[in-house]
N, C-alpha and C positions, 0 to 999 in steps of 0.2 A: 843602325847599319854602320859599318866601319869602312873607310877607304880601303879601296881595291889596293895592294900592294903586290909591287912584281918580283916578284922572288929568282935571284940568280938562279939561272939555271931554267928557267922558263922556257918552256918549247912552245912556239907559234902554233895556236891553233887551241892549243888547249886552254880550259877556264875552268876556273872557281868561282865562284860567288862572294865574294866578303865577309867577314865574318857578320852577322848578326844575333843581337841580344833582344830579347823579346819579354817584355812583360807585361801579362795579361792581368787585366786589375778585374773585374767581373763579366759576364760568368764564367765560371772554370778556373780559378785561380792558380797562374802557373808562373814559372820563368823557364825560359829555352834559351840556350845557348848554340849555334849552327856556326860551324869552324873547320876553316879546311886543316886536315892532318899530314903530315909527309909519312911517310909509309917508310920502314926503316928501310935501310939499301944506302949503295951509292951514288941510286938517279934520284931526280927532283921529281918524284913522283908524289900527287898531291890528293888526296881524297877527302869527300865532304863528311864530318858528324855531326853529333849531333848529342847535347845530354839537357835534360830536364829535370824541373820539381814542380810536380804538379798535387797541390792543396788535398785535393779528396783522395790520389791516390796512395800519398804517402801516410796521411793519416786515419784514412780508412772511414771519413765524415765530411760532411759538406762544411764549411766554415760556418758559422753563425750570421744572419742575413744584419744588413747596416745597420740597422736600429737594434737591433737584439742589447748587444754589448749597452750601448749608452740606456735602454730604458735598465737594463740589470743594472748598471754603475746608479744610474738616479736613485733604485730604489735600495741599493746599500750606501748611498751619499758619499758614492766617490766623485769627483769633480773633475779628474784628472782631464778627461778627454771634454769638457765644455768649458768655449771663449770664457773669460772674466771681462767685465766690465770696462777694465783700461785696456784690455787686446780691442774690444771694439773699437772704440774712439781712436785708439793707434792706427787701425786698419781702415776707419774712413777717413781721418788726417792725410795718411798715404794714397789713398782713391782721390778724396778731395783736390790735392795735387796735380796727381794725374789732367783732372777732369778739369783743374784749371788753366791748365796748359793748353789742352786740345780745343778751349774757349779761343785763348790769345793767339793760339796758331792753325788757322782755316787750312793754311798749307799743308798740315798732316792728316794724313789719309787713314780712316779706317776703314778696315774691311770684316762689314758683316758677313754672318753666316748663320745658316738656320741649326738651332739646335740639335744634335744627334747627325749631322753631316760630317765630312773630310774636311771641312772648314772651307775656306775662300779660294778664290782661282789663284788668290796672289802668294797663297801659300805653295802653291806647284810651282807659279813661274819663279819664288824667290829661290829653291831648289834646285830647276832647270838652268838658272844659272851660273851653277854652279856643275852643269851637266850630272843630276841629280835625279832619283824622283822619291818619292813615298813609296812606305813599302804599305798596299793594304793587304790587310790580312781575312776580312773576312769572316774575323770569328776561329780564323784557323791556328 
């Protein structure tokens, strides 16, 4: 979602939406783009569109499901797409970190959430703050 922007020439009463960028990671693999347009003339006349690319319809097949790809790479012995051994221990070095900070300081707060949710309430009000919200989508 993009900040609302007041375009000279704005007439009270009227609205747009913001632009928004959207991308859908599974199912349905897509990105959308939703943008307001000015309409040629010499009024600020503003109208909503809208363009996409969506995965199965431009190439006429469903993408390959997670796994597909990595068991094909294992069994031609490409490695490309799997950790090595020093990305591990990199990556729990950097966690280890993390997780010893959040030891020495009680004072930071985390905020659980249950898997496959909107995440935590503190994620709306950290939003709200900023007179904000999430946009959900729904699937849509």
């Amino acid at each position: 979602m993009f900040k609302h922007e007041w375009h000279k020439g704005h007439v009270e009463g009227d609205t747009l939406n913001p632009n928004r960028l959207t991308l859908r990671i599974q199912p349905d693999e897509s990105i959308r783009l939703l943008f307001g347009l000015k309409i040629p003339g010499p009024e600020m006349v503003l109208q909503p569109n809208e363009m996409e690319f969506c995965y199965s319809k431009v190439f006429n097949a469903e993408p390959p499901e997670a796994y597909e790809r990595l068991i094909l790479d294992a069994i031609l012995g490409d490695g490309t797409l799997f950790i090595r051994h020093d990305e591990v221990e990199a990556s729990w070095k950097f966690v280890e970190g993390i997780i010893r900070v959040w030891e020495e300081r009680p004072d930071i707060v985390i905020h659980p959430y249950r898997a496959g949710s909107w995440g935590p309430v503190a994620a709306d009000d950290l939003m709200k703050a900023d007179e904000r919200s999430w946009i959900q989508t729904n699937g849509g």
